[in-house]
VOBA-1610 file (N, C-alpha, C; in pm, whole numbers, padded with zeros to 5 digits, always signed):
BEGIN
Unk+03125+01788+01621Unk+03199+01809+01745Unk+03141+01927+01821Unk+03180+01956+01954Unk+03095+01993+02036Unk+03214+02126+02059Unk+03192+02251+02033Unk+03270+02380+02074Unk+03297+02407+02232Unk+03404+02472+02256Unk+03389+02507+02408Unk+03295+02594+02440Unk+03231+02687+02328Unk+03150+02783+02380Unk+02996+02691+02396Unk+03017+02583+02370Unk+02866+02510+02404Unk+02922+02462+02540Unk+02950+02441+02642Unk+02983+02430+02734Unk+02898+02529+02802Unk+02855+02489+02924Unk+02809+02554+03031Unk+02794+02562+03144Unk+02904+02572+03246Unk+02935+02536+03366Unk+02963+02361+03343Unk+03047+02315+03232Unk+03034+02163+03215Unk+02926+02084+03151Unk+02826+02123+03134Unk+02668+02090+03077Unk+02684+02102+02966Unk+02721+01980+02890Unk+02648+02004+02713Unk+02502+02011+02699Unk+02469+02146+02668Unk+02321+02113+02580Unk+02264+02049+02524Unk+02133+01986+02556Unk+02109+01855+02514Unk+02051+01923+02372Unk+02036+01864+02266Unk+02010+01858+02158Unk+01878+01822+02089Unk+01789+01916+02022Unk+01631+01867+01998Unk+01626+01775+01981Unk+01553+01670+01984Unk+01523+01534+01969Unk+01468+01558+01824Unk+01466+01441+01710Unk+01420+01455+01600Unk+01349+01331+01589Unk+01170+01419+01482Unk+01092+01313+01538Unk+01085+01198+01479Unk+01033+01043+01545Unk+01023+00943+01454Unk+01056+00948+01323Unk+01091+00847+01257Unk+01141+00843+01118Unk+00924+00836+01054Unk+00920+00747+01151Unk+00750+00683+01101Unk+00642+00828+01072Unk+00737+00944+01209Unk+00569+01063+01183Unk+00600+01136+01128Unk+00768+01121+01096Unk+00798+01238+00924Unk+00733+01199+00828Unk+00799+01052+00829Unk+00648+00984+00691Unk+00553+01010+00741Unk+00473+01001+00763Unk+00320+01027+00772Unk+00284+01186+00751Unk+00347+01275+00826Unk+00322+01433+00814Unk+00333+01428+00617Unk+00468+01380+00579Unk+00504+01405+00463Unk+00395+01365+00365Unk+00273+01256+00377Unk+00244+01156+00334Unk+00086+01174+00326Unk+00068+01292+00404Unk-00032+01309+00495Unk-00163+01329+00343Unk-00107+01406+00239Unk-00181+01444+00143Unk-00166+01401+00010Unk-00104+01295+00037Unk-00069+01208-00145Unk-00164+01141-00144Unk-00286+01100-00077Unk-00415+01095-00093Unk-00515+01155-00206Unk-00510+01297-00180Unk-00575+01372-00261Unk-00504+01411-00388Unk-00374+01370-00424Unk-00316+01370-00579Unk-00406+01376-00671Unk-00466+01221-00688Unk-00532+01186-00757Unk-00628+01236-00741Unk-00745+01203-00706Unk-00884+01310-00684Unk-00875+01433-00743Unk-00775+01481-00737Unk-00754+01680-00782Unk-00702+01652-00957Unk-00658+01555-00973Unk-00605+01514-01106Unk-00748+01498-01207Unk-00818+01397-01164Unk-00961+01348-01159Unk-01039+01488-01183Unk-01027+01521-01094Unk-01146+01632-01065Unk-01059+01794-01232Unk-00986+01770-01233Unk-00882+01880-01318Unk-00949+01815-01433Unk-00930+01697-01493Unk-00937+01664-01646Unk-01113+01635-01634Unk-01190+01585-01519Unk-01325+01631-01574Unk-01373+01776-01579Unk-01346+01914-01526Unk-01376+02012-01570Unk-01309+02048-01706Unk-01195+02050-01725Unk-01111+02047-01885Unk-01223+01974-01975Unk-01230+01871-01959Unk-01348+01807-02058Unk-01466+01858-02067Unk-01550+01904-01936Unk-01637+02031-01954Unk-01625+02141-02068Unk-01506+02202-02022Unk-01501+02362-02066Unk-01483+02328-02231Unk-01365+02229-02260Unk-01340+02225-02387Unk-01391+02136-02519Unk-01470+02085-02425Unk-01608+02049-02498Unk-01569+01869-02502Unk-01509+01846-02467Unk-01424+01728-02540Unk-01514+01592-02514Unk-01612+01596-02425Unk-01713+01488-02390Unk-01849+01597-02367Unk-01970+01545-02442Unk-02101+01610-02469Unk-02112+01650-02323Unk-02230+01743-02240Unk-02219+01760-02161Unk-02361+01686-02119Unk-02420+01644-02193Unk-02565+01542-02182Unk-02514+01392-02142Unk-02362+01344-02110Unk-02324+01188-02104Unk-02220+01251-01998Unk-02160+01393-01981Unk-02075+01433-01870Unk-02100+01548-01827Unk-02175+01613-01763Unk-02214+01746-01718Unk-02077+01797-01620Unk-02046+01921-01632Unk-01961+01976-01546Unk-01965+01993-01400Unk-01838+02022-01326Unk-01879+01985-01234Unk-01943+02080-01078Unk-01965+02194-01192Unk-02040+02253-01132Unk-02195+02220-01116Unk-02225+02156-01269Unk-02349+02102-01285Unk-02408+02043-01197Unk-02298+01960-01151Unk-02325+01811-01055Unk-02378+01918-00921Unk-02249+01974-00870Unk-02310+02076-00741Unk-02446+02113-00748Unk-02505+02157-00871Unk-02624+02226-00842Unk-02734+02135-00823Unk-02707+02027-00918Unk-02829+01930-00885Unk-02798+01879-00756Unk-02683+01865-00701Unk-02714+01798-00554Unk-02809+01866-00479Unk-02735+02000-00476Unk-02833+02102-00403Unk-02959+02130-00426Unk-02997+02097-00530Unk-03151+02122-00561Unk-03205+01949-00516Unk-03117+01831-00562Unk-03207+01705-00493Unk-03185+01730-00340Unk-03118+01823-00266Unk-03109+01803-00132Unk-03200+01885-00090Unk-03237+01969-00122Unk-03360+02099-00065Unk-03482+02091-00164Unk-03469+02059-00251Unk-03634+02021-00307Unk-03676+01933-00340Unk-03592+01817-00335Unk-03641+01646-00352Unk-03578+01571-00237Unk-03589+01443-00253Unk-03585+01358-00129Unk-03441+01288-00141Unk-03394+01356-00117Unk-03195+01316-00147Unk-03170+01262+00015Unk-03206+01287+00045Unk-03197+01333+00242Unk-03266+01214+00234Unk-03348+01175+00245Unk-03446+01092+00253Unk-03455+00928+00232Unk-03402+00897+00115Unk-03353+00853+00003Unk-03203+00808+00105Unk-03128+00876+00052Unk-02986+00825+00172Unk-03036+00722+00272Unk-03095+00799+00425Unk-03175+00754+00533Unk-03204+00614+00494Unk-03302+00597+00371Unk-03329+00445+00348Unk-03239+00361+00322Unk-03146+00387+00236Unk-03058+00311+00236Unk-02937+00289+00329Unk-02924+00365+00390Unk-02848+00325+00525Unk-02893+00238+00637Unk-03013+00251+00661Unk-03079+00194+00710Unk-03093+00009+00706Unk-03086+00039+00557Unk-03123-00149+00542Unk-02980-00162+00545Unk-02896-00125+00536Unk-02723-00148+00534Unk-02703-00172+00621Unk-02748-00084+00740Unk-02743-00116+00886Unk-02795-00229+00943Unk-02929-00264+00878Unk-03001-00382+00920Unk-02919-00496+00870Unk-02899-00516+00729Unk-02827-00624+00673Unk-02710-00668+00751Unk-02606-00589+00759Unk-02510-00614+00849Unk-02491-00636+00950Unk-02571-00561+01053Unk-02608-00586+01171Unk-02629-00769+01125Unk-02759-00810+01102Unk-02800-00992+01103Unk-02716-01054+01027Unk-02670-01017+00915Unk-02579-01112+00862Unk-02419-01142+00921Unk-02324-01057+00970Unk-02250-01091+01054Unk-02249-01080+01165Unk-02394-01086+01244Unk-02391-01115+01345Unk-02416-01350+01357Unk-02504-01314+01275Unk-02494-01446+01255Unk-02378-01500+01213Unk-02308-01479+01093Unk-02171-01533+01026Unk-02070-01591+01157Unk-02036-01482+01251Unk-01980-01447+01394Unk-02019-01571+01464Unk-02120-01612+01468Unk-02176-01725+01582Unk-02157-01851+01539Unk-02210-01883+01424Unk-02192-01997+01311Unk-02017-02041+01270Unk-01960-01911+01242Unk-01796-01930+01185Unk-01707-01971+01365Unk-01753-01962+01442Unk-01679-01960+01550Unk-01718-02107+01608Unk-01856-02157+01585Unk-01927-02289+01658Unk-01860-02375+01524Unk-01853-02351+01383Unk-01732-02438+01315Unk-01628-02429+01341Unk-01561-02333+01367Unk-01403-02390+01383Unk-01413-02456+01522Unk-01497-02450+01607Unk-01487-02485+01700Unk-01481-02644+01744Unk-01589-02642+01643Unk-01597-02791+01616Unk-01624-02828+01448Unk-01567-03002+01409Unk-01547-03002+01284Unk-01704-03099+01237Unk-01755-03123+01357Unk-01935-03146+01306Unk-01998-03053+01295Unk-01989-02934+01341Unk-02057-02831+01346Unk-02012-02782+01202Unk-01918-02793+01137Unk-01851-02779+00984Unk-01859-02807+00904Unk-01843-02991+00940Unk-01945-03098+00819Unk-02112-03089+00824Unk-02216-03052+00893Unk-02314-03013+00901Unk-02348-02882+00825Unk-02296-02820+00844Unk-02295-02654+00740Unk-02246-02677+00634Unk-02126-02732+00623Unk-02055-02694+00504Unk-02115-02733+00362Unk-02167-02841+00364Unk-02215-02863+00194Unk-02340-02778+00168Unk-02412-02728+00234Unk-02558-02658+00215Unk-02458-02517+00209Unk-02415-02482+00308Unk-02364-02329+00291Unk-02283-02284+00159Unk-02177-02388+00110Unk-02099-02379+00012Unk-02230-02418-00108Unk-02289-02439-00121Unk-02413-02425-00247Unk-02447-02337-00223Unk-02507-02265-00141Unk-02580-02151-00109Unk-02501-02042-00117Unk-02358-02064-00090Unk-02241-01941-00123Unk-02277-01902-00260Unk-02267-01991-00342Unk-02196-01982-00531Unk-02332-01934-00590Unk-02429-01924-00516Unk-02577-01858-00616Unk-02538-01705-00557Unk-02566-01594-00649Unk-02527-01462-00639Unk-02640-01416-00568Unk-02643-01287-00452Unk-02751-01239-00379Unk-02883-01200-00499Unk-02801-01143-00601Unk-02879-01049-00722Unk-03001-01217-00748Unk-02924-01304-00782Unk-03047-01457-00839Unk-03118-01478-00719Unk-03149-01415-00623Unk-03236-01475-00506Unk-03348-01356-00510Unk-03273-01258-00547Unk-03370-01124-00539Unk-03503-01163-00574Unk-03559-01237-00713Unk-03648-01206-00757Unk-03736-01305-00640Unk-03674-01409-00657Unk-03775-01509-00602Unk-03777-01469-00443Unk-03701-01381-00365Unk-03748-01302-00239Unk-03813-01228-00270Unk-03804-01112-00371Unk-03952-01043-00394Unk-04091-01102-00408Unk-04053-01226-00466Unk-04211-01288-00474Unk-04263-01332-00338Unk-04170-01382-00244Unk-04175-01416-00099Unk-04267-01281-00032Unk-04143-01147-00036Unk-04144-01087+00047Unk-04214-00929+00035Unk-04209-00903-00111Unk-04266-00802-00203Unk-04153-00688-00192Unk-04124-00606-00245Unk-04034-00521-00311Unk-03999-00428-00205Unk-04053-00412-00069Unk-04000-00362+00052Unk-03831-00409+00113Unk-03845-00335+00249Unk-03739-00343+00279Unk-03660-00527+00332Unk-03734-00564+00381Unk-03711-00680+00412Unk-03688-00827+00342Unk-03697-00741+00185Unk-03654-00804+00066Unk-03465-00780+00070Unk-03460-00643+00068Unk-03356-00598+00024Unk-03235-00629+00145Unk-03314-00645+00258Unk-03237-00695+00376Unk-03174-00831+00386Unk-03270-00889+00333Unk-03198-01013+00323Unk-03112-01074+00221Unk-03130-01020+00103Unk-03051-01071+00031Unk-02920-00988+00027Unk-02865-00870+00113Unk-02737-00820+00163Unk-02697-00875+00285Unk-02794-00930+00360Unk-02747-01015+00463Unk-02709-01147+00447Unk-02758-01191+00286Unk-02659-01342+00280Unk-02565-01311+00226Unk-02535-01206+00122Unk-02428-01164+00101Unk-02304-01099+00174Unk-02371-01096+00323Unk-02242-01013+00421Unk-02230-01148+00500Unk-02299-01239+00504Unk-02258-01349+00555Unk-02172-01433+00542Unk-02162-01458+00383Unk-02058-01581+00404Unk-01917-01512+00403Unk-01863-01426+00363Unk-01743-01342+00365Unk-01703-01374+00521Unk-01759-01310+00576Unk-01768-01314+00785Unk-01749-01458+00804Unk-01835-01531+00770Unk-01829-01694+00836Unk-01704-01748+00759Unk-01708-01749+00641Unk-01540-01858+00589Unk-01454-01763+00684Unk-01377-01660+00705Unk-01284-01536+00784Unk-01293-01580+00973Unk-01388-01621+00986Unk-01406-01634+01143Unk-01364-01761+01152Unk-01442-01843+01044Unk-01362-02013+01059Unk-01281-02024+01030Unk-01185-01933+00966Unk-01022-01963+00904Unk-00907-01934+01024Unk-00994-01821+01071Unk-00971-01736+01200Unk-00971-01861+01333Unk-01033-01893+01340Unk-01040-01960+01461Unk-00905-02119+01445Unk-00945-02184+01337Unk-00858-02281+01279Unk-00697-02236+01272Unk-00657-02097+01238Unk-00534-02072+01241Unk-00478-02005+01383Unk-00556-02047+01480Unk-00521-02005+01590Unk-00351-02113+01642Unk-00269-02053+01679Unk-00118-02102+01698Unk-00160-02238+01793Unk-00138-02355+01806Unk-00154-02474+01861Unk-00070-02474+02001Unk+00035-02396+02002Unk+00081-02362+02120Unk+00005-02302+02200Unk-00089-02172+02189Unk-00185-02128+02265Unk-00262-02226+02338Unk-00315-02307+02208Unk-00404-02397+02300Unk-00375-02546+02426Unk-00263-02541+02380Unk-00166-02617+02476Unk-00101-02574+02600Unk-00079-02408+02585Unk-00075-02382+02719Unk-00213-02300+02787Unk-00301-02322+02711Unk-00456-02291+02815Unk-00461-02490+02889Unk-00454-02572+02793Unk-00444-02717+02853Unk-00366-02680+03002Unk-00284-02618+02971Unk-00161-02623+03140Unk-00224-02591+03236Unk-00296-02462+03145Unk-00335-02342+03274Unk-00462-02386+03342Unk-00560-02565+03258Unk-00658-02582+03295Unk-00782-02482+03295Unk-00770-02425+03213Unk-00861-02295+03167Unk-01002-02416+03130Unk-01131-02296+03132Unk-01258-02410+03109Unk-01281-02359+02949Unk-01348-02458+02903Unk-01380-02417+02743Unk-01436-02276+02705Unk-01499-02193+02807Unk-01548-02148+02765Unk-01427-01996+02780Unk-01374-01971+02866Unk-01221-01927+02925Unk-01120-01977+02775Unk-01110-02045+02726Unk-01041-02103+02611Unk-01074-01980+02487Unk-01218-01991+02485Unk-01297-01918+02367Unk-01257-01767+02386Unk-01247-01744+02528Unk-01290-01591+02522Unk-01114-01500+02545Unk-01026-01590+02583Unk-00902-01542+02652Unk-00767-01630+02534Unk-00833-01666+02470Unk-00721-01787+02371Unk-00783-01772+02209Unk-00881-01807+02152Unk-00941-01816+02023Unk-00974-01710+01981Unk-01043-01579+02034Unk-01109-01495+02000Unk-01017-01371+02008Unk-00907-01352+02063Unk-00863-01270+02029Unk-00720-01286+01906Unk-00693-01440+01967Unk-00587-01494+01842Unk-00690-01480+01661Unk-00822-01500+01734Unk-00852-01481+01555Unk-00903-01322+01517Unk-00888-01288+01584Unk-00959-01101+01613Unk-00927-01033+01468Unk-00778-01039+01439Unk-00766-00972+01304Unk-00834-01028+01177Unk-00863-01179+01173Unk-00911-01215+01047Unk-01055-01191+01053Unk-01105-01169+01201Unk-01236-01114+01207Unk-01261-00982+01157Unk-01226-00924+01202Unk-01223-00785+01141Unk-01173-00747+01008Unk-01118-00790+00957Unk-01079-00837+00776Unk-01229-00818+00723Unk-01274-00976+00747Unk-01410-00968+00689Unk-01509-00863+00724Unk-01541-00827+00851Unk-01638-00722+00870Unk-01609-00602+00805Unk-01494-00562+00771Unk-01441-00470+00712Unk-01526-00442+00550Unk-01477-00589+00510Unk-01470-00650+00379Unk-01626-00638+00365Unk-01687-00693+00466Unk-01869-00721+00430Unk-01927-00553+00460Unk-01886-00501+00512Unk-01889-00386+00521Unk-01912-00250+00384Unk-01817-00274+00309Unk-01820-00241+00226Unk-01907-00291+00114Unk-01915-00437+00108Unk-01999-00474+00008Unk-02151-00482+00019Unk-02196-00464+00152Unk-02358-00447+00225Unk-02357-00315+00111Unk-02269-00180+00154Unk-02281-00107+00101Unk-02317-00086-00073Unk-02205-00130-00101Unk-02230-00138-00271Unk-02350-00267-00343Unk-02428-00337-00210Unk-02497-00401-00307Unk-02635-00355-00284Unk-02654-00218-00164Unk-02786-00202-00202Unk-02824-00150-00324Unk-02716-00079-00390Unk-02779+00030-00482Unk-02851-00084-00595Unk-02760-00208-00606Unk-02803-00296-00703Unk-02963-00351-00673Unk-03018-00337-00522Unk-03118-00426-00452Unk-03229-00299-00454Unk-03194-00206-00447Unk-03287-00085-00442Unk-03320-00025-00601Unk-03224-00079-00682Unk-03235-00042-00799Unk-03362-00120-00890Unk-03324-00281-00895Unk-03441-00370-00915Unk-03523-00409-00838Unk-03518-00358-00728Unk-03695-00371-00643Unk-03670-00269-00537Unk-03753-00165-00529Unk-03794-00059-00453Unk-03830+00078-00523Unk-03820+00162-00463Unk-03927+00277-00455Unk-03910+00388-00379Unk-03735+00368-00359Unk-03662+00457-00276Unk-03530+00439-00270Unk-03471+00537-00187Unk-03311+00507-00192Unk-03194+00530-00310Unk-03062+00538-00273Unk-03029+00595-00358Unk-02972+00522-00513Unk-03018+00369-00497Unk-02991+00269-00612Unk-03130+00285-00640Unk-03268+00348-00645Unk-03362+00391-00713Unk-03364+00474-00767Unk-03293+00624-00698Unk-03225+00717-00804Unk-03147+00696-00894Unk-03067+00650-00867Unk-02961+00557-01022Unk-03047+00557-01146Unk-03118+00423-01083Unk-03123+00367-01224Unk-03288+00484-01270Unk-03353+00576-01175Unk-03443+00623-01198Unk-03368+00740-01326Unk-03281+00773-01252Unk-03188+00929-01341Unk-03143+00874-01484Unk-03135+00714-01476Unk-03102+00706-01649Unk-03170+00681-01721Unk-03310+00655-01665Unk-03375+00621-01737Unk-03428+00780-01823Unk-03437+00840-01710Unk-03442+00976-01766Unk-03380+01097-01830Unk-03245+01015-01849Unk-03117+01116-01910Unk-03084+01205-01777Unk-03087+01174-01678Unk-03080+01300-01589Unk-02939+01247-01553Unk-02824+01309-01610Unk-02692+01256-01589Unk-02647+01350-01475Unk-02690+01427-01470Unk-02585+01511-01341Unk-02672+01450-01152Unk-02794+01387-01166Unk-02837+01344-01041Unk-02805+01227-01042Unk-02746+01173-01162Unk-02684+01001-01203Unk-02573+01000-01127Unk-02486+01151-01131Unk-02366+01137-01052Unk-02325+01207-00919Unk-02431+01298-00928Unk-02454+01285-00760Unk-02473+01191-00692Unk-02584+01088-00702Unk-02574+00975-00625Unk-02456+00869-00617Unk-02378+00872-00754Unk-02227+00826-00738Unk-02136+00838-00690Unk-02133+01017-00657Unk-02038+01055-00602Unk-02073+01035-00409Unk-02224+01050-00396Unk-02242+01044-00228Unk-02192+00869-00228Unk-02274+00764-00291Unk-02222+00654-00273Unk-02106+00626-00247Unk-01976+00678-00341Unk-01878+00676-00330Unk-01808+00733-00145Unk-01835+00844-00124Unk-01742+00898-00041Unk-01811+00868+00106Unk-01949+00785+00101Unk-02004+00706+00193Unk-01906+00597+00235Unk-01913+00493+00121Unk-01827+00409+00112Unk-01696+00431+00132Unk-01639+00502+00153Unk-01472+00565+00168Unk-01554+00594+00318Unk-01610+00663+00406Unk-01597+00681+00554Unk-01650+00578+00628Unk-01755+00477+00521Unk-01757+00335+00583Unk-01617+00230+00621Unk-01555+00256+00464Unk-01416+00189+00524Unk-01295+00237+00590Unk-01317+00384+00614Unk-01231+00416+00725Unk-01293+00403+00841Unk-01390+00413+00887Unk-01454+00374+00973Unk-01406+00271+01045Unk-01404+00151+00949Unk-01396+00052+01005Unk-01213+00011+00981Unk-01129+00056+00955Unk-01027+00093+00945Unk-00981+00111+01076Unk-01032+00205+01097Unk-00963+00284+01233Unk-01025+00229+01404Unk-01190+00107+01356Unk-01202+00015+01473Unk-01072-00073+01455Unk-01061-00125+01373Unk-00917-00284+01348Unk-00799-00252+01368Unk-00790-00090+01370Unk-00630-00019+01433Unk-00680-00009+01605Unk-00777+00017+01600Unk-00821+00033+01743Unk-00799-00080+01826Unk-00873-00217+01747Unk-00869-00346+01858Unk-00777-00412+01842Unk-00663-00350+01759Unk-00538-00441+01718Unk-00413-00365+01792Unk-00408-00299+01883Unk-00308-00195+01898Unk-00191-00313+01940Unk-00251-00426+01989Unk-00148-00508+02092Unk-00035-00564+01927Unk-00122-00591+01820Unk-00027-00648+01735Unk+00042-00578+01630Unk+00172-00572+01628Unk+00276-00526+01569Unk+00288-00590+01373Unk+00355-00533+01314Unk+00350-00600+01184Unk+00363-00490+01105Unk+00411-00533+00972Unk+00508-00457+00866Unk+00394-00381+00839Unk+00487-00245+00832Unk+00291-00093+00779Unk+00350-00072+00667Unk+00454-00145+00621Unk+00524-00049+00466Unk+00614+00081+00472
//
């Protein structure tokens, strides 16, 4: 209840506004992220100090710091990265750019579907890793080996997602572009493509991440650089603390790749609403 001394010439004081229920959660929420990580990061130094895992199969984690810093200023850590981003970039770039053109000309049409579909669905179920060798023999142990076989692997993810995408477009849409006499191609760009926009971005998301995690496998068995050549180069040599430097950059690459692309699909999705939890 409201006192007479809140009164003021008749004027109740308006009262702070209190914020969203949604940006208390989030402020509150903001750092239960890093729980874990600090938990992680707590019981591998404990295992350091107290001996409890050899330090030749788990080096501490100071260890790890120093070898980064020494592969970053006196070996080719820098370098090494560069390459492999690079073909990540390339792979993805051609493989869902293609997936994109192909998944959209099938749903578009269901000859364009039956024509692809039995060669593509064989060509899905063989793993990028079983093509490797026989592209190295093609292409030799360079980059344009390693490009392609992450670009069939970022492909079909993108193409089934764009054709599912386009096919689950609401039938009402396309019935009132019929009204509006819209031309096919007005259909594609103002009706299909943005009704399938989220399942597009699903997959790019999705291929996104896995371009990522399959060079180390593609750089590991054929090349001469990069940081899936350090891998498997550091075990061969017992060198466990540059084993997990490159794990740990892989890793937190891959974490700003998928926020990255996180925060485009919040970006081109602002128009659509839906349960955040």
């Amino acid at each position: 209840m409201t006192s007479s001394a809140d009164f003021i010439g008749g004027v109740v004081p308006a009262r702070p506004a209190r914020p969203p229920a949604s940006r208390r959660r989030i402020s509150g929420d903001a750092f239960i992220g890093l729980v874990l990580p600090a938990i992680i990061l707590g019981l591998w130094q404990a295992s350091a100090s107290f001996g409890w895992v050899d330090a030749v199969f788990l080096p501490a984690p100071a260890t790890v710091a120093t070898a980064f810093w020494t592969m970053l200023t006196k070996q080719r850590l820098a370098w090494d990265f560069l390459a492999s981003v690079e073909i990540v970039g390339q792979a993805f770039l051609y493989g869902s750019a293609l997936a994109l053109v192909l998944g959209v000309a099938a749903g578009l049409s269901r000859r364009v579907e039956r024509f692809f579909g039995p060669t593509f669905d064989t060509i899905r179920h063989i793993p990028g890793i079983a093509w490797l060798p026989l592209i190295v023999l093609w292409l030799g142990i360079g980059a344009p080996a390693k490009v392609l076989v992450i670009a069939k692997s970022v492909f079909f993810p993108v193409f089934l997602n764009t054709l599912q995408g386009v096919r689950n477009v609401d039938r009402s849409y396309v019935e009132l572009a019929d009204a509006l006499t819209l031309t096919r191609w007005q259909l594609v760009r103002k009706v299909i493509l943005p009704a399938a926009l989220p399942n597009i971005l699903v997959s790019l998301r999705y291929a996104a991440g896995l371009a990522w995690a399959l060079v180390v496998v593609a750089e590991g068995l054929s090349g001469l650089e990069g940081l899936g050549f350090l891998i498997f180069r550091a075990q061969g040599l017992l060198l466990t603390d540059q084993l997990l430097v490159c794990m740990v950059v892989i890793g937190l690459v891959g974490f700003a790749i998928d926020r990255g692309m996180f925060f485009v699909q919040r970006r081109l999705l602002r128009w659509k609403q839906g349960f955040e939890g």
